[in-house]
NUVO-38644 format. One record per residue (C-alpha): x, y, z; residue in three letters; residue number from 1. Coordinates in Angstrom, 3 decimals. Layout:
N
+----------+----------+----------+-----+-----+
:        u :        v :        w : res :   n :
+----------+----------+----------+-----+-----+
:        X :        Y :        Z : ALA : NUM :
...
+----------+----------+----------+-----+-----+
# end
This chain:
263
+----------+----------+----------+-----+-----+
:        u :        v :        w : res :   n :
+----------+----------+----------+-----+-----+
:   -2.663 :    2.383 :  107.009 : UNK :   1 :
:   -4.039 :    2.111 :  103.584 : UNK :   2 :
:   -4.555 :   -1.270 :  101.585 : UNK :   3 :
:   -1.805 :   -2.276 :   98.938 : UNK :   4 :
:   -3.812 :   -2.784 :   95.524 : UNK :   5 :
:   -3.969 :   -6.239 :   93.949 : UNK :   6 :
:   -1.525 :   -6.103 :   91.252 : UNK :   7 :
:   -4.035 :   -5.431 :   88.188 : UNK :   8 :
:   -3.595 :   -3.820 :   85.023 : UNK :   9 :
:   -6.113 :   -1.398 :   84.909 : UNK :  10 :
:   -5.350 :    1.528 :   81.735 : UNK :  11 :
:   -2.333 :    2.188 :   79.554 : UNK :  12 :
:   -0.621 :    5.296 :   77.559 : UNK :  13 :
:    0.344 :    4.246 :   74.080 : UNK :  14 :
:    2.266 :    7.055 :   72.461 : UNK :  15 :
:    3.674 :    6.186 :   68.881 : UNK :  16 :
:    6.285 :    9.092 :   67.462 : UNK :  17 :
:    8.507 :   10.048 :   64.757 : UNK :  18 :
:   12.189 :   11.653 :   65.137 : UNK :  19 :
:   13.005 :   14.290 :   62.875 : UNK :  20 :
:   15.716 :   13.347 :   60.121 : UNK :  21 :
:   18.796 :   12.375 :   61.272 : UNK :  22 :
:   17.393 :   12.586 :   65.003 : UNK :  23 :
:   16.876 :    8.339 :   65.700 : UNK :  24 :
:   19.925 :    8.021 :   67.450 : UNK :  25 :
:   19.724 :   11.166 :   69.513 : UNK :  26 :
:   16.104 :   10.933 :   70.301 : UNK :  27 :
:   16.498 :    7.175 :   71.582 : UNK :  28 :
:   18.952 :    7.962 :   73.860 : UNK :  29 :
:   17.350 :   11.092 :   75.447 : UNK :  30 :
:   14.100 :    8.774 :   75.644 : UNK :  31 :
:   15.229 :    5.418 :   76.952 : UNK :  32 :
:   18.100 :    7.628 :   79.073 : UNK :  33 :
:   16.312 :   10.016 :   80.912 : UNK :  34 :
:   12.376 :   10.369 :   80.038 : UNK :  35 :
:   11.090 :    6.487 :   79.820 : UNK :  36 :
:   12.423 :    7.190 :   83.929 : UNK :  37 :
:   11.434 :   10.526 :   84.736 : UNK :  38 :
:    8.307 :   10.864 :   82.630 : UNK :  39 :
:    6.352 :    7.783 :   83.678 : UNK :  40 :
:    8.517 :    4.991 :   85.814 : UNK :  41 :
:    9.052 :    7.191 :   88.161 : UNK :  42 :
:    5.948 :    7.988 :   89.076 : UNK :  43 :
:    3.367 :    6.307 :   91.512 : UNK :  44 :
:    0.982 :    3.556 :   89.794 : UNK :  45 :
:    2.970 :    2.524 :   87.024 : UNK :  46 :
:    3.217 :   -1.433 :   86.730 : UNK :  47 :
:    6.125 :   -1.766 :   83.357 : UNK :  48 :
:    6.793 :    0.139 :   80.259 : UNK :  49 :
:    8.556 :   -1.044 :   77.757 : UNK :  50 :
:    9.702 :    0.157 :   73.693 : UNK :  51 :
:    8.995 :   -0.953 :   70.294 : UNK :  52 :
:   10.680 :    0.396 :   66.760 : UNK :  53 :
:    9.191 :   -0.423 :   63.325 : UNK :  54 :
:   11.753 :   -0.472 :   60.686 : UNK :  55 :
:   11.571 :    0.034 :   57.413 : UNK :  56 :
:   11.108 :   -4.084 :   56.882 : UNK :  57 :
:    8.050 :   -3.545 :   59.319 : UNK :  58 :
:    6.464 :   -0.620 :   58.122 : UNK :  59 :
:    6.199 :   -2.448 :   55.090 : UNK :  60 :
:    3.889 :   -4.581 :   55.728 : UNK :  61 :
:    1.403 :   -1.848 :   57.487 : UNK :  62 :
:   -2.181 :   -1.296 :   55.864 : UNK :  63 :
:   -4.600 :   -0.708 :   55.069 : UNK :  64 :
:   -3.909 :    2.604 :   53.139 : UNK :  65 :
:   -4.821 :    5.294 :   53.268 : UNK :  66 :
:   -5.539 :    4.965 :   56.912 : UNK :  67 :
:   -6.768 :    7.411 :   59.884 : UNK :  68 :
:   -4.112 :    6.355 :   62.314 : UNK :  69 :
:   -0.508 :    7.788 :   59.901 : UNK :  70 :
:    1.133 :    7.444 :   56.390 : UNK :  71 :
:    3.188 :    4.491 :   56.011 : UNK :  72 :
:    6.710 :    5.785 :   57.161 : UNK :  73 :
:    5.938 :    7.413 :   60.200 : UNK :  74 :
:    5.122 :    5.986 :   63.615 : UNK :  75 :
:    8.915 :    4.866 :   63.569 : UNK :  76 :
:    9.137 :    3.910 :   67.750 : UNK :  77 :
:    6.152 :    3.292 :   70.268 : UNK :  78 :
:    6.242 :    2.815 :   73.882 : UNK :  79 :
:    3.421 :    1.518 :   76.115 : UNK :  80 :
:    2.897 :    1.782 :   80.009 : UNK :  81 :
:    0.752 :   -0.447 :   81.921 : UNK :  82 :
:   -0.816 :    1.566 :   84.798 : UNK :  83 :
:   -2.494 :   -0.052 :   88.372 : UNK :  84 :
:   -6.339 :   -0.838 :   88.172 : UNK :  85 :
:   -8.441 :    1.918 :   90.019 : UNK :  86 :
:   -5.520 :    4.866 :   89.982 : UNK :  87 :
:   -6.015 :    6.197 :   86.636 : UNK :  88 :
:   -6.782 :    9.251 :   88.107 : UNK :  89 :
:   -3.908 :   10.098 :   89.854 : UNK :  90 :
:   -1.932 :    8.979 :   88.065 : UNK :  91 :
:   -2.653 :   11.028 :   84.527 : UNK :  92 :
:   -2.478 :   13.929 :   87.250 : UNK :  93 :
:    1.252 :   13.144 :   88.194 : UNK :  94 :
:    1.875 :   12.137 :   84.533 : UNK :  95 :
:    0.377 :   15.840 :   83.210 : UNK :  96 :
:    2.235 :   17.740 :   86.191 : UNK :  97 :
:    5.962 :   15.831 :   85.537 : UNK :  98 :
:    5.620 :   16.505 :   81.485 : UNK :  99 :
:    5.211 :   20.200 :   82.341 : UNK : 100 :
:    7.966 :   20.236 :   85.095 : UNK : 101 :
:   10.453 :   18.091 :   82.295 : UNK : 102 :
:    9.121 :   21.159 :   80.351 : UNK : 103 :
:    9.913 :   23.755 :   82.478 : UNK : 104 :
:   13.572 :   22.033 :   82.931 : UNK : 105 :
:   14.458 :   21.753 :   79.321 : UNK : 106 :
:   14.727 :   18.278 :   79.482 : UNK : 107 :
:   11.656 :   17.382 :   76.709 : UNK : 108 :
:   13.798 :   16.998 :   73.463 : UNK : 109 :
:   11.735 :   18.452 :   70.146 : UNK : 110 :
:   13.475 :   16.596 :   67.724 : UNK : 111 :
:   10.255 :   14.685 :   66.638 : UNK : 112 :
:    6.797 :   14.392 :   65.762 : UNK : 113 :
:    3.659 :   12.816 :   68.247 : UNK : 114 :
:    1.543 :   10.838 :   65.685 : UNK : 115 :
:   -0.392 :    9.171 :   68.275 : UNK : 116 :
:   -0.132 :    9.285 :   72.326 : UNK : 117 :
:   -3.472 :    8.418 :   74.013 : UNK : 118 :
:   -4.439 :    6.667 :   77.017 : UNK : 119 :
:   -6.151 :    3.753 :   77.055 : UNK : 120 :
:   -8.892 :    1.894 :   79.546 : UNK : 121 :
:   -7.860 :   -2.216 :   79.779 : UNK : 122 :
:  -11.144 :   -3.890 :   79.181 : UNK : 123 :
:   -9.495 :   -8.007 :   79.034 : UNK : 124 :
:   -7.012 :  -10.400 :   77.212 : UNK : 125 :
:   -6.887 :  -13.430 :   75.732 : UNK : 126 :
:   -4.115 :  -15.804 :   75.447 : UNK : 127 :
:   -3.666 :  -18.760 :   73.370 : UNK : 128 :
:   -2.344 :  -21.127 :   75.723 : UNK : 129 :
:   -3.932 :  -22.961 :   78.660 : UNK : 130 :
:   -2.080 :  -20.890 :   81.066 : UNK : 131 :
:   -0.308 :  -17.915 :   78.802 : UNK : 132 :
:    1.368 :  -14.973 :   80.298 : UNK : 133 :
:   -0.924 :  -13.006 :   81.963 : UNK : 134 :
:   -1.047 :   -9.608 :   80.801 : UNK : 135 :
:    0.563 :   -7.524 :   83.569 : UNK : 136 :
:    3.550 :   -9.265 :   82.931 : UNK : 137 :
:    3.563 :   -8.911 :   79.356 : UNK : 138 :
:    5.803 :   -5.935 :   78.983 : UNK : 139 :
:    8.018 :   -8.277 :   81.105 : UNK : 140 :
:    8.131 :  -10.813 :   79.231 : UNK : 141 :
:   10.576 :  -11.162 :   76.312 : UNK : 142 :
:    8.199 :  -11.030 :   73.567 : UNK : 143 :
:   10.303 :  -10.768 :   69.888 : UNK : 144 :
:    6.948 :   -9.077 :   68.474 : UNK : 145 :
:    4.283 :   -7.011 :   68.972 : UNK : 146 :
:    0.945 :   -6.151 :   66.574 : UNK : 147 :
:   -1.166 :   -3.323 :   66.928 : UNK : 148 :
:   -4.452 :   -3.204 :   65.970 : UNK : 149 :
:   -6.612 :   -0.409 :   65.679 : UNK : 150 :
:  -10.394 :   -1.187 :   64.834 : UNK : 151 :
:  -13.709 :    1.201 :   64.765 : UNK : 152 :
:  -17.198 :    0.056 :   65.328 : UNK : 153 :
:  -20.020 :    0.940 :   62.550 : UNK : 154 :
:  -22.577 :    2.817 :   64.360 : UNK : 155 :
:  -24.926 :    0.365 :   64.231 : UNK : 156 :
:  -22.946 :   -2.149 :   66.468 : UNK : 157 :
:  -23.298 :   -2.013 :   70.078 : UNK : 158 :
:  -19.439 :   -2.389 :   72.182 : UNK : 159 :
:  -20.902 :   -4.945 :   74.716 : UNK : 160 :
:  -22.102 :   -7.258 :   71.754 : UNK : 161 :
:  -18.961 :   -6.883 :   69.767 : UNK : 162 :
:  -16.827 :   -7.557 :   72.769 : UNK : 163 :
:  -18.696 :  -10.644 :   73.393 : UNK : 164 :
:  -18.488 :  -11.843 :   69.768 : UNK : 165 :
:  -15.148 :  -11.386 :   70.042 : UNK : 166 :
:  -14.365 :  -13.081 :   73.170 : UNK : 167 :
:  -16.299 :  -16.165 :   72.846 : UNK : 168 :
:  -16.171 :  -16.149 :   69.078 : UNK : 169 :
:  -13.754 :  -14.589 :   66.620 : UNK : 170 :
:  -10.758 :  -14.579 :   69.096 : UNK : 171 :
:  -10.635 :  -17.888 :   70.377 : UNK : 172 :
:  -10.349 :  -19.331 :   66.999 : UNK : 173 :
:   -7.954 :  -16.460 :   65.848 : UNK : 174 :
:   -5.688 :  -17.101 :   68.256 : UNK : 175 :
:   -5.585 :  -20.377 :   68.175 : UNK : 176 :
:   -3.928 :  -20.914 :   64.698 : UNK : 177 :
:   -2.185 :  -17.738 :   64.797 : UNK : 178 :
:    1.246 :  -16.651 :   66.140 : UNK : 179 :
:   -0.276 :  -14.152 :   68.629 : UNK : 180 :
:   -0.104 :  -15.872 :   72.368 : UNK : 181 :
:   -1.643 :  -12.730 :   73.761 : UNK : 182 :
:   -3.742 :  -10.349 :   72.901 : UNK : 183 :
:   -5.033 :   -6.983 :   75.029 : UNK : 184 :
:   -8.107 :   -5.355 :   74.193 : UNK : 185 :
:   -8.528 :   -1.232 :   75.501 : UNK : 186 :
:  -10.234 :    1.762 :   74.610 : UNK : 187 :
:   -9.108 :    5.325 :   74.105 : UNK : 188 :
:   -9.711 :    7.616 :   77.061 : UNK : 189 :
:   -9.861 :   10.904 :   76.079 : UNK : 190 :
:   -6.640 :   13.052 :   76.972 : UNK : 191 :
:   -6.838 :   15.838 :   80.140 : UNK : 192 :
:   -7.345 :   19.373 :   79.126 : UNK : 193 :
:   -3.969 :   20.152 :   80.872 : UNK : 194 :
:   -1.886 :   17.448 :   78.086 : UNK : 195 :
:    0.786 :   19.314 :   76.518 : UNK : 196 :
:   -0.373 :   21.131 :   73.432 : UNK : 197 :
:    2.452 :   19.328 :   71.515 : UNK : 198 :
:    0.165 :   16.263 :   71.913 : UNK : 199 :
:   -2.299 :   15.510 :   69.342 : UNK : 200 :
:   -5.955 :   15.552 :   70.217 : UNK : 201 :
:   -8.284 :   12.510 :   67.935 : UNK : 202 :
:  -11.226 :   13.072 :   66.894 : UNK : 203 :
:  -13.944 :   12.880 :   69.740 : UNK : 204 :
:  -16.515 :   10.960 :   68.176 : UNK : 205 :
:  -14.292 :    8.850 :   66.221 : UNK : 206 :
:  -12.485 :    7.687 :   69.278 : UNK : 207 :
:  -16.033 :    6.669 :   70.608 : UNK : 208 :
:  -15.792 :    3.754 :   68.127 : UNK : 209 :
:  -12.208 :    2.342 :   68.505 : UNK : 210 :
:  -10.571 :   -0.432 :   70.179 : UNK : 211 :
:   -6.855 :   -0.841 :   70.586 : UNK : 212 :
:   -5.832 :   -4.526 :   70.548 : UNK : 213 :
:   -2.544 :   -5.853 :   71.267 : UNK : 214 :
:   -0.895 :   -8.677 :   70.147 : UNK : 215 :
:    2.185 :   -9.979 :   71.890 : UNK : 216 :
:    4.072 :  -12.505 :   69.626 : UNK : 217 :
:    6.782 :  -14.653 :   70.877 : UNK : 218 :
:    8.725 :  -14.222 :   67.188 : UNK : 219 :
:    9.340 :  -11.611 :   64.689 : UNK : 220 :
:    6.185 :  -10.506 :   63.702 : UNK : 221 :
:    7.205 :  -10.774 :   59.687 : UNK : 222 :
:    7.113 :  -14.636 :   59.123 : UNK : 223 :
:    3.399 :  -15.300 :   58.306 : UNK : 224 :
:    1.958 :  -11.655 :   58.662 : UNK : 225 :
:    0.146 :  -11.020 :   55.766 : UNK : 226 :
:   -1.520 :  -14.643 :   56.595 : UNK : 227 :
:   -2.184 :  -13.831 :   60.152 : UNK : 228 :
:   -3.578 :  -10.206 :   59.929 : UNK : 229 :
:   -6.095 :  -12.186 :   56.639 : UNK : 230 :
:   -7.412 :  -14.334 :   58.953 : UNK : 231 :
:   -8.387 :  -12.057 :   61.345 : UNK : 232 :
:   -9.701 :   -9.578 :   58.705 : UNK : 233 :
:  -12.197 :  -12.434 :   57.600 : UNK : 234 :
:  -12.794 :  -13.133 :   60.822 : UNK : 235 :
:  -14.086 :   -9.740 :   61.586 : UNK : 236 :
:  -16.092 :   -9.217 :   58.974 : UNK : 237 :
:  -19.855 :  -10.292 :   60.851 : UNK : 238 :
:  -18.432 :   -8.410 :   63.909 : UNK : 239 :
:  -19.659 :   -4.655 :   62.879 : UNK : 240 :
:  -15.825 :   -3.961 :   63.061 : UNK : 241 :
:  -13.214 :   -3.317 :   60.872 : UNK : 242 :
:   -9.150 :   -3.364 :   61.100 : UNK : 243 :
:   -8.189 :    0.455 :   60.333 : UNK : 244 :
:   -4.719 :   -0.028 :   61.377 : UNK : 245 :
:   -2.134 :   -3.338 :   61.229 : UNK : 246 :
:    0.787 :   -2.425 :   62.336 : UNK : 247 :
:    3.854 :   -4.839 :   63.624 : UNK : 248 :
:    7.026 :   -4.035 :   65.883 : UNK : 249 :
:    9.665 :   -5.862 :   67.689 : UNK : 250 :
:   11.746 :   -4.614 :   70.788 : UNK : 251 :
:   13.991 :   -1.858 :   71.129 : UNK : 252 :
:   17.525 :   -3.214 :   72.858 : UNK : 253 :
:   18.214 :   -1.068 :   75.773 : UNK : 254 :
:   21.311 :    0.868 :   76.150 : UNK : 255 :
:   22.059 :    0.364 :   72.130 : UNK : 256 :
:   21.135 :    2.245 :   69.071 : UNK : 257 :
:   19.713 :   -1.091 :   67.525 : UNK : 258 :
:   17.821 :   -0.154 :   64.690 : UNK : 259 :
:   18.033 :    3.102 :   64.559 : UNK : 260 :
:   19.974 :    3.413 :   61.601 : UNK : 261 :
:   16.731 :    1.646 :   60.134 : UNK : 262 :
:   14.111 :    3.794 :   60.367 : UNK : 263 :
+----------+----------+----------+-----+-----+
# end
């Protein structure tokens, strides 16, 4: 008999879209209805997924811009999928191989545009609090805000001794004034060959150079952004990093068609 895994996050897919014109209301329900299910909870090795809308309020205070990541008003609704330590493998090969069956059964609905899907490798998290959330239940948990953060390296910076920096450095303090209690830190994995072609490929060497970082609020991310997302600008700067995307979102509401009508 094989060995049950520990319980450990181990990689994510992020996949940020935009629904055609007059689409929201449609797209959300084929998505939270039918593929959130079939296309990835489903299937064997994923932990929690859970979905995240900017509205127009939100997208607002995105920057900086122009930015590499998308203009201002698209990127509308993200979801994220935490996936089991050590099975990232096999499970991108399910993931691939159920897109292209959905495919096959008419059931993936074209009424928008991928602006970013990726997966990601967990490196760690950080939480404010002694004893915080930890991060496989953070999809779980019902946080009221979420900010993501896109940085890239210069080239002269090596990951380890940015990561460290950060870590035992820039974060702690961060965090500790700011209204992020957690915060996940991955990098991009580059996509299979076999990815749908409708997904958008980053630039290789670009992507060498990124983090993604998380940050799980337990409020709506407005109050105090501009203040929060300053702080951690200046706090960056020695780091050989800079913030090339800042971009808050709060929940969807399951089984609704919350916000939709605010895109």
């Amino acid at each position: 008999m094989t060995d049950i895994p520990p319980i450990r996050l181990g990689s994510a897919l992020f996949s940020l879209v935009e629904p055609h014109p007059g689409e929201a209301v449609a797209f959300n329900r084929w998505y939270e209805r039918d593929h959130f299910y079939a296309g990835c909870m489903m299937g064997p090795n994923f932990l929690a997924g859970r979905r995240w809308v900017a509205t127009r309020r939100l997208k607002r205070l995105r920057f900086p811009e122009p930015n590499p990541i998308t203009s201002p008003e698209r990127g509308s609704l993200l979801v994220l999928y935490w996936m089991l330590a050590g099975q990232h493998s096999d499970t991108v090969s399910w993931a691939v191989r159920q897109v292209r069956q959905l495919h096959t059964q008419g059931r993936m609905n074209p009424a928008r545009d991928n602006v970013s899907t990726a997966f990601y490798q967990f490196h760690w998290s950080l939480s404010r609090d002694a004893d915080g959330v930890p991060v496989e239940l953070a999809l779980d948990h019902p946080f009221q805000g979420l900010a993501v953060l896109m940085l890239e390296l210069d080239e002269h910076t090596a990951a380890e001794d940015f990561e460290r920096l950060c870590r035992e450095q820039v974060l702690p303090a961060w965090l500790s004034g700011s209204r992020v209690a957690l915060l996940a830190c991955l990098r991009p994995e580059p996509l299979p060959e076999a990815a749908p072609a409708n997904v958008p490929r980053a630039d290789a060497e670009a992507e060498l150079r990124r983090y993604l970082w998380l940050g799980f609020m337990p409020q709506d991310p407005e109050p105090g952004w501009e203040t929060c997302m300053k702080n951690l600008n200046d706090s960056l700067a020695p780091s050989g990093a800079r913030l090339i995307w800042a971009a808050p979102f709060i929940p969807t509401v399951p089984g609704t068609d919350n916000y939709m009508d605010q895109l």
